[in-house]
CHARMM-style PDB file with segment names, atoms N, HN, CA, C and O in Angstrom:
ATOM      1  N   UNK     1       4.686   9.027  -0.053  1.00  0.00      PROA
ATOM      2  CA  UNK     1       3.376   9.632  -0.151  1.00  0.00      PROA
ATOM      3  C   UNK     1       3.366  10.972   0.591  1.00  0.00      PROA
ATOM      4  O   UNK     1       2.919  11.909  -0.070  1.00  0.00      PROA
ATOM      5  N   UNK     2       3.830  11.283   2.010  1.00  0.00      PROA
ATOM      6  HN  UNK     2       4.193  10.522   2.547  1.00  0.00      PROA
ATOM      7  CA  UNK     2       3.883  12.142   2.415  1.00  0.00      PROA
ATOM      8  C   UNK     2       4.752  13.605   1.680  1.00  0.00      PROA
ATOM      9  O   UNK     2       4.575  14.824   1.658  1.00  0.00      PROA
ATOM     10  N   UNK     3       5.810  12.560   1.105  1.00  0.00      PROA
ATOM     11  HN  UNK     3       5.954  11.570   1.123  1.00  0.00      PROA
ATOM     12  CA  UNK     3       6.427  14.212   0.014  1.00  0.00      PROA
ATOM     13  C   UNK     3       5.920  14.116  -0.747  1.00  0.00      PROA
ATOM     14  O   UNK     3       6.606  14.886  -1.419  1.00  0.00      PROA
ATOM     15  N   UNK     4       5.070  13.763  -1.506  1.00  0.00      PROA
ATOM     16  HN  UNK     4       4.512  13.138  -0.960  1.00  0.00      PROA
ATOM     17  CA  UNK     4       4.338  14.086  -2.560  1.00  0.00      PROA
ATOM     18  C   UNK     4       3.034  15.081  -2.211  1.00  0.00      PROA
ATOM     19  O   UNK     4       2.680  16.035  -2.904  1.00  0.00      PROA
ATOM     20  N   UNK     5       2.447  14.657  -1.047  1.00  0.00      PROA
ATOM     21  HN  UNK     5       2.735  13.883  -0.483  1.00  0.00      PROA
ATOM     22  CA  UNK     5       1.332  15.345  -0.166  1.00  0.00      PROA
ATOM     23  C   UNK     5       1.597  17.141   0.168  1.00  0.00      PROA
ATOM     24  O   UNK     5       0.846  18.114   0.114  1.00  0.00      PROA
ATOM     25  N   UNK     6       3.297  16.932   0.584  1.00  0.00      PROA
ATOM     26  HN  UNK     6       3.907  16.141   0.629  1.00  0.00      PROA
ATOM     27  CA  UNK     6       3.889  18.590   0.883  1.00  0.00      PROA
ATOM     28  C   UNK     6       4.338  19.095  -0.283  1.00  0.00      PROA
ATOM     29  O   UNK     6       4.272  20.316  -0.426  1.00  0.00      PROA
ATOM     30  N   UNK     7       4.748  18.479  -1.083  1.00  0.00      PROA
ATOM     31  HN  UNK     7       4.802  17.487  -0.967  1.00  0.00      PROA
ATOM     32  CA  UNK     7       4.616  19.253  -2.612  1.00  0.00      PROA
ATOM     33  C   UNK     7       3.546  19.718  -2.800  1.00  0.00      PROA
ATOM     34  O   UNK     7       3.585  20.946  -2.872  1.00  0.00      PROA
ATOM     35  N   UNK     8       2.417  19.214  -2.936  1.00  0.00      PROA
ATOM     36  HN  UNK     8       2.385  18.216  -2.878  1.00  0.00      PROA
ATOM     37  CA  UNK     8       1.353  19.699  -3.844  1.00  0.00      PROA
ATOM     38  C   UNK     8       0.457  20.620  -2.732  1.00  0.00      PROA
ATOM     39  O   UNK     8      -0.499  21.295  -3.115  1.00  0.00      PROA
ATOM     40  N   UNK     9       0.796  20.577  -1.591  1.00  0.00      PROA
ATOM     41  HN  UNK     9       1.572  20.028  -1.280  1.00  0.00      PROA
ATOM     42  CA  UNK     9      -0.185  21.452  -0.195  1.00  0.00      PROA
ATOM     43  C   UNK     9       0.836  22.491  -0.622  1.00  0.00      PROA
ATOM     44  O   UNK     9       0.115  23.489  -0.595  1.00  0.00      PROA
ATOM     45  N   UNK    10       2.051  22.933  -1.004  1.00  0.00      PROA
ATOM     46  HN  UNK    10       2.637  22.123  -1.026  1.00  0.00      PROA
ATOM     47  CA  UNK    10       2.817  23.952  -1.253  1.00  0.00      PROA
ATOM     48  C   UNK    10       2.362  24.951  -2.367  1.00  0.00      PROA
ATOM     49  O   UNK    10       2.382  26.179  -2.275  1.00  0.00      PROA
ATOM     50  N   UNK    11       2.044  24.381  -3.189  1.00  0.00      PROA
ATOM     51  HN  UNK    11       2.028  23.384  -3.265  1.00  0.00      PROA
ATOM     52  CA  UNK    11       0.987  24.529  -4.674  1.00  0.00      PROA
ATOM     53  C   UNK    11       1.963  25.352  -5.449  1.00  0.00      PROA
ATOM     54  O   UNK    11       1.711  26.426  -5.994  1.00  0.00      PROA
ATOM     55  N   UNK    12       3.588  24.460  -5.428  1.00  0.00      PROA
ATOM     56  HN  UNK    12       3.793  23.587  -4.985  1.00  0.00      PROA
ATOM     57  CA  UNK    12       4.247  24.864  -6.389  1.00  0.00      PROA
ATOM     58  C   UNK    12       4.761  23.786  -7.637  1.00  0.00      PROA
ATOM     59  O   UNK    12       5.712  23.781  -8.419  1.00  0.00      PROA
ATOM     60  N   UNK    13       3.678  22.947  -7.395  1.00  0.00      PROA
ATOM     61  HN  UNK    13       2.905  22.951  -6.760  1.00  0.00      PROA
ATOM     62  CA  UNK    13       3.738  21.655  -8.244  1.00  0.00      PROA
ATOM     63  C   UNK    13       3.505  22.353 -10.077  1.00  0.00      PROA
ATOM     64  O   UNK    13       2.705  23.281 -10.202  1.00  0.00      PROA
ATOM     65  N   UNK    14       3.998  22.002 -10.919  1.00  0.00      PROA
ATOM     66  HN  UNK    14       4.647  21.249 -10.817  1.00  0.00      PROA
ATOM     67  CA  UNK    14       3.341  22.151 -12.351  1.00  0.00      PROA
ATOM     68  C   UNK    14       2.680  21.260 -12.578  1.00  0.00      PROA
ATOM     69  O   UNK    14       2.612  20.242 -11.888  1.00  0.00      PROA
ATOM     70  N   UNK    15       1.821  21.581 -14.012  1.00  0.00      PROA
ATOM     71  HN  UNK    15       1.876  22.408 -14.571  1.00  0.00      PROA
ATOM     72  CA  UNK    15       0.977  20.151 -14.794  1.00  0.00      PROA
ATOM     73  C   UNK    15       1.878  18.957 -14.825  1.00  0.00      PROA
ATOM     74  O   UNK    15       1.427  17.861 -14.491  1.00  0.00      PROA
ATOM     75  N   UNK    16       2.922  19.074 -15.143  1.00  0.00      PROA
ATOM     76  HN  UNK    16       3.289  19.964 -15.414  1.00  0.00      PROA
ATOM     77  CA  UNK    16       3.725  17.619 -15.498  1.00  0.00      PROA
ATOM     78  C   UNK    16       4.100  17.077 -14.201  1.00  0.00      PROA
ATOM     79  O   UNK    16       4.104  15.851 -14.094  1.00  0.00      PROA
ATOM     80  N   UNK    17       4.478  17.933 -13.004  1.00  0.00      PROA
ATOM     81  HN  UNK    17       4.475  18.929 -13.091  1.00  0.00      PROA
ATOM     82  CA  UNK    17       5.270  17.319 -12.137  1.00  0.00      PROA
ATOM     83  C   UNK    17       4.077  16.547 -11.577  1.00  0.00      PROA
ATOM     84  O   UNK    17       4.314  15.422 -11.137  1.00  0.00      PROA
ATOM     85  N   UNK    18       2.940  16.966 -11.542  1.00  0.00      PROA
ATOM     86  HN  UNK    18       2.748  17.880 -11.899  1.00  0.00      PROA
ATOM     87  CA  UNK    18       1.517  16.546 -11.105  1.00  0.00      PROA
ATOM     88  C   UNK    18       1.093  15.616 -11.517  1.00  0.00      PROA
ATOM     89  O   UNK    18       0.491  14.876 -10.739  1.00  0.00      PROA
ATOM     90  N   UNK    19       1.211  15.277 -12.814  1.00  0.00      PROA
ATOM     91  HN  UNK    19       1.700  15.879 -13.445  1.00  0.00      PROA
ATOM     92  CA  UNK    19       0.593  14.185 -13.728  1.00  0.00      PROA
ATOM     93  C   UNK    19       1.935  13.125 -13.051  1.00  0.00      PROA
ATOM     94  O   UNK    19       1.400  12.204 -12.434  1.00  0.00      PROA
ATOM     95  N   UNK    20       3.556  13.009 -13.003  1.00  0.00      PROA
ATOM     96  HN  UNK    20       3.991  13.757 -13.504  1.00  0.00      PROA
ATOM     97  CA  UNK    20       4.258  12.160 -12.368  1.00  0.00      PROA
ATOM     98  C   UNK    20       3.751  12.190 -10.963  1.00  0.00      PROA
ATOM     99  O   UNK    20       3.546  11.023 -10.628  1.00  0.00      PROA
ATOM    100  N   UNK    21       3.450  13.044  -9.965  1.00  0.00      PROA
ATOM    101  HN  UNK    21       3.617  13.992 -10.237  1.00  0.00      PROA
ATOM    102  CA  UNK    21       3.499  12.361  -8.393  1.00  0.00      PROA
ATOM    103  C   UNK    21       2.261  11.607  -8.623  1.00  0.00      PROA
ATOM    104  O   UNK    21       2.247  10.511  -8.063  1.00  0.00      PROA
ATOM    105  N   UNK    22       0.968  11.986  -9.469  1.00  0.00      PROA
ATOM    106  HN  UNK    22       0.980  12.877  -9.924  1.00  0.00      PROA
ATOM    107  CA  UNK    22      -0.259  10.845  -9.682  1.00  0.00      PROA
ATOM    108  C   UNK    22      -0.090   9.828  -9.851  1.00  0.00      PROA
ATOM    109  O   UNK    22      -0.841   8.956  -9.416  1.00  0.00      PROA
ATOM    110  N   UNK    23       1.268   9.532 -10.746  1.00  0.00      PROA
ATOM    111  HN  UNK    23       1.879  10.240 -11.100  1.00  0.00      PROA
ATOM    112  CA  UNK    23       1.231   8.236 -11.613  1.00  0.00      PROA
ATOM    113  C   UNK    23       1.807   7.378  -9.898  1.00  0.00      PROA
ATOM    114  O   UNK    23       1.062   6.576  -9.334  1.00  0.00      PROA
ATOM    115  N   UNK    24       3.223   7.766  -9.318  1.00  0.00      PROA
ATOM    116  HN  UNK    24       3.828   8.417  -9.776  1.00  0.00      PROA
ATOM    117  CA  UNK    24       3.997   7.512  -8.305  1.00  0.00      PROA
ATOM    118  C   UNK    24       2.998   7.226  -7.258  1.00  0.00      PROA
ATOM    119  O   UNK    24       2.807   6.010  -7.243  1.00  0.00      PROA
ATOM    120  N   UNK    25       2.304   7.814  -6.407  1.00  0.00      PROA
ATOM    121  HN  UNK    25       2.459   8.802  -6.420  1.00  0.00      PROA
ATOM    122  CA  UNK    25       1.117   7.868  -5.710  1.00  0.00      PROA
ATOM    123  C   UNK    25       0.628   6.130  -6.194  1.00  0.00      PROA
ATOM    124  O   UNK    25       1.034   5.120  -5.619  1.00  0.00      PROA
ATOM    125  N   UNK    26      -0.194   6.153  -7.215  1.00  0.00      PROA
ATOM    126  HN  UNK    26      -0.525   6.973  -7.682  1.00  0.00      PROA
ATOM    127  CA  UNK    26      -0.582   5.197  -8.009  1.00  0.00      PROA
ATOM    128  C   UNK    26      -0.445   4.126  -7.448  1.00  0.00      PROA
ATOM    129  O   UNK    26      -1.309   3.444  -6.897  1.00  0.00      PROA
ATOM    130  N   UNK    27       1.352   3.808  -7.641  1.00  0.00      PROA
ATOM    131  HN  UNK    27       2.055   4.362  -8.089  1.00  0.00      PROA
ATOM    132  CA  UNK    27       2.264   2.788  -7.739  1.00  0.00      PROA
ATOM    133  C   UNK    27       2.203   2.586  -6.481  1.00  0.00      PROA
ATOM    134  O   UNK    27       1.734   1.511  -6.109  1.00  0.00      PROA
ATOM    135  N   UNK    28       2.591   3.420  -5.635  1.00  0.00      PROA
ATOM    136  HN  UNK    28       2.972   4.293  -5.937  1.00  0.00      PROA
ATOM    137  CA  UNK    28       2.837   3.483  -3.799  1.00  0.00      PROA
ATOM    138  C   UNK    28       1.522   2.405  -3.463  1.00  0.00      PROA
ATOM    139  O   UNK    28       1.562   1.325  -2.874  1.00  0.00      PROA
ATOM    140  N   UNK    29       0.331   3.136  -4.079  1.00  0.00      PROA
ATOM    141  HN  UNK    29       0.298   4.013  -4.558  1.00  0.00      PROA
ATOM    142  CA  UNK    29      -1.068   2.838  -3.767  1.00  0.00      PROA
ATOM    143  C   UNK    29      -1.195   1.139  -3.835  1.00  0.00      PROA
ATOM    144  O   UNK    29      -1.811   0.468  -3.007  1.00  0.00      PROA
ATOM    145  N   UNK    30      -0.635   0.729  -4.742  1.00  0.00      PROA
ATOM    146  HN  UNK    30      -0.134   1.274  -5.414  1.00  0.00      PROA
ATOM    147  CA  UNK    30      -0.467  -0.678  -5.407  1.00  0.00      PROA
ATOM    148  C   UNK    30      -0.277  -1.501  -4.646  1.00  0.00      PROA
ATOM    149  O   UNK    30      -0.999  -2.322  -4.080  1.00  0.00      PROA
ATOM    150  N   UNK    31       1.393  -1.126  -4.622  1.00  0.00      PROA
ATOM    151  HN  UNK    31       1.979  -0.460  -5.082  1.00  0.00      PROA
ATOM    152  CA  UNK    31       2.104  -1.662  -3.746  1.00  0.00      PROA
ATOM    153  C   UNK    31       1.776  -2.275  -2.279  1.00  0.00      PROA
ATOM    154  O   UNK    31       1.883  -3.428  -1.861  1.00  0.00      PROA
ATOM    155  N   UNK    32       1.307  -1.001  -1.609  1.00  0.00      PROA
ATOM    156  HN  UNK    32       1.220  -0.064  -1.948  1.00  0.00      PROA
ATOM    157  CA  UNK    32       0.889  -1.002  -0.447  1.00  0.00      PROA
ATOM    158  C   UNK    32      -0.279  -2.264  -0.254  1.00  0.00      PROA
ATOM    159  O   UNK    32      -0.053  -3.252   0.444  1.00  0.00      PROA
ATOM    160  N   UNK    33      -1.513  -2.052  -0.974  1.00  0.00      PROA
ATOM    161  HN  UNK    33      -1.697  -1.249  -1.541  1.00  0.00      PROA
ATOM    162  CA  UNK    33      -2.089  -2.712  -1.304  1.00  0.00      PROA
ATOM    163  C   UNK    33      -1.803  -4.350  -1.322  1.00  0.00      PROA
ATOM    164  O   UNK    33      -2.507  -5.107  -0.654  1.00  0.00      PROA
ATOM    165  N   UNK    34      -0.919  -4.737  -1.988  1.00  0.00      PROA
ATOM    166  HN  UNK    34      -0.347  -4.123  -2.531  1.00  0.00      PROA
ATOM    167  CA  UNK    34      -0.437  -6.229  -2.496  1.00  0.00      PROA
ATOM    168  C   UNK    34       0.227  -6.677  -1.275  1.00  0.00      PROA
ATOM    169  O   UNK    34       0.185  -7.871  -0.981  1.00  0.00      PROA
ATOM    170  N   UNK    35       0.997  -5.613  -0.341  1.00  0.00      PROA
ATOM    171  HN  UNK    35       1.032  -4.642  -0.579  1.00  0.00      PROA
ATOM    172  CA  UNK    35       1.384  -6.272   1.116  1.00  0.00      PROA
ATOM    173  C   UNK    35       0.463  -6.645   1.899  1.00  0.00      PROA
ATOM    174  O   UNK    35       0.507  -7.647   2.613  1.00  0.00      PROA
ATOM    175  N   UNK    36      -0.441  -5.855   1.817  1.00  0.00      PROA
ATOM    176  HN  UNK    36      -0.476  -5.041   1.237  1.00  0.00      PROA
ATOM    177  CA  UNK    36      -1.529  -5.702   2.640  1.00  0.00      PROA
ATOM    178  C   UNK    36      -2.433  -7.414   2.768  1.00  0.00      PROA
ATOM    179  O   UNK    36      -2.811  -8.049   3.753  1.00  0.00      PROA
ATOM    180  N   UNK    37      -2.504  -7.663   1.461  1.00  0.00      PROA
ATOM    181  HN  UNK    37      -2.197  -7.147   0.661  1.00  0.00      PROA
ATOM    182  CA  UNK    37      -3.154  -8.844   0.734  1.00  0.00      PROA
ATOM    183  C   UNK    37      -2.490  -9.983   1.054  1.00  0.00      PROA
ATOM    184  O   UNK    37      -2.959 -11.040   1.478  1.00  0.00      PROA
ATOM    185  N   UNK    38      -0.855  -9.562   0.717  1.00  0.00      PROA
ATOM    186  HN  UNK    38      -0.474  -8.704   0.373  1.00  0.00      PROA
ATOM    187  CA  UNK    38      -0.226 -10.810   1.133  1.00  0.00      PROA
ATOM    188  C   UNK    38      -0.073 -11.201   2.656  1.00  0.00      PROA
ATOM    189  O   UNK    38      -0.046 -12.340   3.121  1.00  0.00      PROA
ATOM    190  N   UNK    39       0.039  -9.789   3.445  1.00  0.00      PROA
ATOM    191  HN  UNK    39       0.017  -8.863   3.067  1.00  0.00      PROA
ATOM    192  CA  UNK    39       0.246  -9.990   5.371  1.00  0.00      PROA
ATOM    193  C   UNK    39      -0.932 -10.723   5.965  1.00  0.00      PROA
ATOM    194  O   UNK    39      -0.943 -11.535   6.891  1.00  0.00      PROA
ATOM    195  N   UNK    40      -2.175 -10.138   5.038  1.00  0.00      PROA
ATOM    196  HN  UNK    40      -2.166  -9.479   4.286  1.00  0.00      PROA
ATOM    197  CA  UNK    40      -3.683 -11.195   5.191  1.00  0.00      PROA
ATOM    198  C   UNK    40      -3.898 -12.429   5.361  1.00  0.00      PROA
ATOM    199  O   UNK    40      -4.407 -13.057   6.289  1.00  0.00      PROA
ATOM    200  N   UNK    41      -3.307 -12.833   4.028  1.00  0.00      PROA
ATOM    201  HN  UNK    41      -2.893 -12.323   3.274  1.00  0.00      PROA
ATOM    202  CA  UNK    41      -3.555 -14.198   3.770  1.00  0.00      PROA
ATOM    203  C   UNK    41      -2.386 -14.809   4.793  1.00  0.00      PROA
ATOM    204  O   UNK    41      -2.844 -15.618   5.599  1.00  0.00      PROA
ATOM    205  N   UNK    42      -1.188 -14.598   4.879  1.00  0.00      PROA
ATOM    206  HN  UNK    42      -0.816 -13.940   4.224  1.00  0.00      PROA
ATOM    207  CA  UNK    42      -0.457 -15.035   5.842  1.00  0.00      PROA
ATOM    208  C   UNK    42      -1.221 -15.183   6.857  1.00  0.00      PROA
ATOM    209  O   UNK    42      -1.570 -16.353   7.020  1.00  0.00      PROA
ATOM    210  N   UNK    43      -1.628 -14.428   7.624  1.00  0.00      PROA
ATOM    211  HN  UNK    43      -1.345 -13.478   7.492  1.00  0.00      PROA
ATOM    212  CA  UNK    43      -2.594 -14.504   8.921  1.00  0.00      PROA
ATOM    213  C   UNK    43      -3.421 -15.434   9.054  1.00  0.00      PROA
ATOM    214  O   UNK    43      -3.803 -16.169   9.965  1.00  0.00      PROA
ATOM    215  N   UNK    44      -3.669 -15.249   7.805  1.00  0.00      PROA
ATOM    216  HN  UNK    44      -3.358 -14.652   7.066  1.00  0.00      PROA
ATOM    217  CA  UNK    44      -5.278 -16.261   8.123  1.00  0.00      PROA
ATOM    218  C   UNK    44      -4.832 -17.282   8.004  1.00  0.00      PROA
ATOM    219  O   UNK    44      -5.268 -18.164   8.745  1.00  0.00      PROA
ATOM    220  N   UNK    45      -3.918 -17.569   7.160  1.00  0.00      PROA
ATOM    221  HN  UNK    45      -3.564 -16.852   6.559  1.00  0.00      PROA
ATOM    222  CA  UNK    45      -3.345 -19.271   6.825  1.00  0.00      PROA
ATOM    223  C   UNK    45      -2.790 -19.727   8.139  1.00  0.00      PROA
ATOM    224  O   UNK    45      -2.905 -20.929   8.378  1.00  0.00      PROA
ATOM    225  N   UNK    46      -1.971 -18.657   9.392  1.00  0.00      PROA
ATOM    226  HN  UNK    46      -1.878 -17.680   9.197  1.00  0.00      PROA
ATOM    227  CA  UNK    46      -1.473 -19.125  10.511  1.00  0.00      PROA
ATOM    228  C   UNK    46      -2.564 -19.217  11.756  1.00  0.00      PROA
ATOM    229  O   UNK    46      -2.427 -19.952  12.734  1.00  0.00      PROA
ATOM    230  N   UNK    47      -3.588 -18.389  11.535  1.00  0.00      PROA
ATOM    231  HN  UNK    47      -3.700 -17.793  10.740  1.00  0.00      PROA
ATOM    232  CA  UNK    47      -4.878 -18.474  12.420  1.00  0.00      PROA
ATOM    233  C   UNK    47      -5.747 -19.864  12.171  1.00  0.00      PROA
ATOM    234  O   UNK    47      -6.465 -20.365  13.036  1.00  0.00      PROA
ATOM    235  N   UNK    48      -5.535 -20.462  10.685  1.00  0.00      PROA
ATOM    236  HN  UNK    48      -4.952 -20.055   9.982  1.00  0.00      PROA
ATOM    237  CA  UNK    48      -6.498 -21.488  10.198  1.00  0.00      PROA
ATOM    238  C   UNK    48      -5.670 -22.712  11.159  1.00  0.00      PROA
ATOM    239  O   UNK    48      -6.278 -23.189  12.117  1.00  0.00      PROA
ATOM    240  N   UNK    49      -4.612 -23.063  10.922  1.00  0.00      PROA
ATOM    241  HN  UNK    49      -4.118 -22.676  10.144  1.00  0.00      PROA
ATOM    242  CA  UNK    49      -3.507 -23.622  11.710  1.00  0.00      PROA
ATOM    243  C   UNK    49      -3.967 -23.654  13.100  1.00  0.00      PROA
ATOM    244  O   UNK    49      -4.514 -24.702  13.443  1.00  0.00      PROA
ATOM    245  N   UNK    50      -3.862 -22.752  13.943  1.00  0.00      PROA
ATOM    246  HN  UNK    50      -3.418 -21.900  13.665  1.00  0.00      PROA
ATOM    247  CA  UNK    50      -4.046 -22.566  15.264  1.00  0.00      PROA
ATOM    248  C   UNK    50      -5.482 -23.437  15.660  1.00  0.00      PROA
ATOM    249  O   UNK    50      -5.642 -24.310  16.513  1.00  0.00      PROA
ATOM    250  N   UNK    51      -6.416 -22.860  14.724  1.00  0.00      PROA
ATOM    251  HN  UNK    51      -6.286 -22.151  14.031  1.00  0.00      PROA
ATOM    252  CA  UNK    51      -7.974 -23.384  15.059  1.00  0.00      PROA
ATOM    253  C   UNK    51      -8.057 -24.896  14.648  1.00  0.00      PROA
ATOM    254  O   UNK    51      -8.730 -25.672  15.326  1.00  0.00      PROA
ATOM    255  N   UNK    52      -7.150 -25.446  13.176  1.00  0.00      PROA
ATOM    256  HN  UNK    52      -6.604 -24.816  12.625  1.00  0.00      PROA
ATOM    257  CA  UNK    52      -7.020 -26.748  13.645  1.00  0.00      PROA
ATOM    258  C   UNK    52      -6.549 -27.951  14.606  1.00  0.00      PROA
ATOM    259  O   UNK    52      -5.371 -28.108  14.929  1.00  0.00      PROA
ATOM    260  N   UNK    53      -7.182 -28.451  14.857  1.00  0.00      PROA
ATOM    261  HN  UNK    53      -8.139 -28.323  14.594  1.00  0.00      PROA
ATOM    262  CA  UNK    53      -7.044 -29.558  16.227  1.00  0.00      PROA
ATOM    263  C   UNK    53      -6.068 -30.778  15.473  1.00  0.00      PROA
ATOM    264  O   UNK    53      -5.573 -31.685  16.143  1.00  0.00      PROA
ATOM    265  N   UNK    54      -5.830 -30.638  13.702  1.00  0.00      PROA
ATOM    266  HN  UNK    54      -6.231 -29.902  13.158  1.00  0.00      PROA
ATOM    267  CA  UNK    54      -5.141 -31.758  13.806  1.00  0.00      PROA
ATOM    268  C   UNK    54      -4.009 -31.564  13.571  1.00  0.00      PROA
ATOM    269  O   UNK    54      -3.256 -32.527  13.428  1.00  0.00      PROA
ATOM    270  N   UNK    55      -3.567 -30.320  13.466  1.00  0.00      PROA
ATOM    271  HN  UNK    55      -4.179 -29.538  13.582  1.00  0.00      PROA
ATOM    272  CA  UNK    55      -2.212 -29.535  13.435  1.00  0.00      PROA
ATOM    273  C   UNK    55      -1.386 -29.692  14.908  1.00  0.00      PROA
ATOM    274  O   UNK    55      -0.157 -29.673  14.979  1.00  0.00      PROA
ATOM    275  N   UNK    56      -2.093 -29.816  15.815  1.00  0.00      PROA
ATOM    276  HN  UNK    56      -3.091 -29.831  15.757  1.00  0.00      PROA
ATOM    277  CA  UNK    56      -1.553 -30.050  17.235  1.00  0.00      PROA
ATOM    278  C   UNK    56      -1.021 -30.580  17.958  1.00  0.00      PROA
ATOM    279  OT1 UNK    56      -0.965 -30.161  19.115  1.00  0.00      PROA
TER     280      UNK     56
END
C-alpha cells in the first residue's frame, strides 16, 4: 500500500497503471480485512474461554 501511495503522490502514474494499483489496493484492502475478522474472532473465542468458569 505504501508503494502504491508514493507512486501516485509522485503523479507519474498513467490511466492504466492507476486503474491496476486501484484494483491491487482493493485486494490489499480485502485481505487485510479477513485477518482482521479472523484475529477477532480468535480473541473472542479465547476471551469467551477465560470468562468461562467451566473451562477451568
Amino acid at each position: 500500500m505504501e508503494k502504491i501511495l508514493e507512486e501516485l503522490e509522485q503523479g507519474e502514474t498513467g490511466i492504466d497503471a492507476l486503474a491496476k494499483h486501484v484494483k491491487r489496493a482493493g485486494e490489499l484492502i480485502r485481505q487485510c480485512k479477513e485477518k482482521l475478522r479472523s484475529t477477532e474472532s480468535e480473541v473472542s473465542g479465547l476471551l469467551k474461554d477465560l470468562d468461562d468458569p467451566s473451562t477451568s
